[in-house]
N, C-alpha and C positions, 0 to 999 in steps of 0.2 A: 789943270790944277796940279800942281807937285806934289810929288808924296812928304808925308812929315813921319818921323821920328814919333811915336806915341807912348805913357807907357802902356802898362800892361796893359790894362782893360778899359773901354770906353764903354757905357750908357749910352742907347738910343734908343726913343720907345717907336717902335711901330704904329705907322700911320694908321691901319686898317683893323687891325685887333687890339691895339691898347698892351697888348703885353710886352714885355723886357725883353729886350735883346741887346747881349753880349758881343760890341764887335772886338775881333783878338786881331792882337798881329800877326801879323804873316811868319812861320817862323822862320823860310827861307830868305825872308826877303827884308824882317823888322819892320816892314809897315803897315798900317789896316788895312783889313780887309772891306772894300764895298759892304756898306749898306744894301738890304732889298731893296728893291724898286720900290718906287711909292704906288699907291691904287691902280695909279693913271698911265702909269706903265706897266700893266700886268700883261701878262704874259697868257697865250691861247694854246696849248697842245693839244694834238690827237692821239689817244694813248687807246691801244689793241688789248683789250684784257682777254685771260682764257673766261670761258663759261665760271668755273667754280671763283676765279681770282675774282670777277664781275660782283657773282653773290654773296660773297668776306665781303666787299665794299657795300653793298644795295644795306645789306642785313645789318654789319655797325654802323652804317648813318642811319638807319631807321633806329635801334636801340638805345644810340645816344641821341638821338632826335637834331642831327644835323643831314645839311644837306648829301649829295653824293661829292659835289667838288670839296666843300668843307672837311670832310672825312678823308678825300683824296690829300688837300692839303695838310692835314695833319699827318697822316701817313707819311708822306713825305719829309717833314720834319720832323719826325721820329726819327726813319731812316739818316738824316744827316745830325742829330745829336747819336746815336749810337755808334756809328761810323767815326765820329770823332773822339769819341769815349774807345773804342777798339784802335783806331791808329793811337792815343794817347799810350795802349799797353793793357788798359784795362779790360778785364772778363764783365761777360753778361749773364746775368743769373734770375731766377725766379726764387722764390724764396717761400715757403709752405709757411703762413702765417701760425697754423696749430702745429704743426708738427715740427717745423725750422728746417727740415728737407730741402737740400738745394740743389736744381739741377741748372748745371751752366749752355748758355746759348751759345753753339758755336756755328759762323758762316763760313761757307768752303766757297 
């Protein structure tokens, strides 16, 4: 299939979760970026946690009442909207709802 010229932003909804995704173009290249895989191409890894990395996952999928992969995938697309918000330029901040205190997140 050839690449096409697109503008800015295209609308695609996700096959498996319903929710909105943003594909953007590529900015070295002007073209879109691939879509996720659909369901029926997902994807199997074997991923090494430390003991405590394990229990941050076990403990917020039991909190928010999902599963451990569900929790892993959302992790992971955290990570890649934050990464993209930090190569854009932008800082990562917490923000003290009472107090308006703000400490910036920064990754080395």
């Amino acid at each position: 299939m050839p690449d096409k010229e697109l503008p800015n932003k295209k609308t695609t909804q996700a096959a498996e979760s319903g929710t909105e995704i943003i594909a953007k173009p590529d900015e070295a290249e002007g073209k879109l970026l691939p879509p996720p895989p659909p369901p029926s191409e997902m994807y199997r890894f074997s991923v090494n946690l430390a003991a405590d990395s394990a229990a941050i996952l076990r403990e917020t999928a039991a909190r928010k009442g999902f599963t451990v992969t569900d929790a892993f995938r959302r992790a992971v697309a955290i990570m890649g909207g934050v990464d993209e918000q930090l190569l854009a330029g932008r800082d990562l901040e917490f923000i003290d709802p009472v107090t308006g205190d703000r400490t910036k997140i920064v990754f080395l």
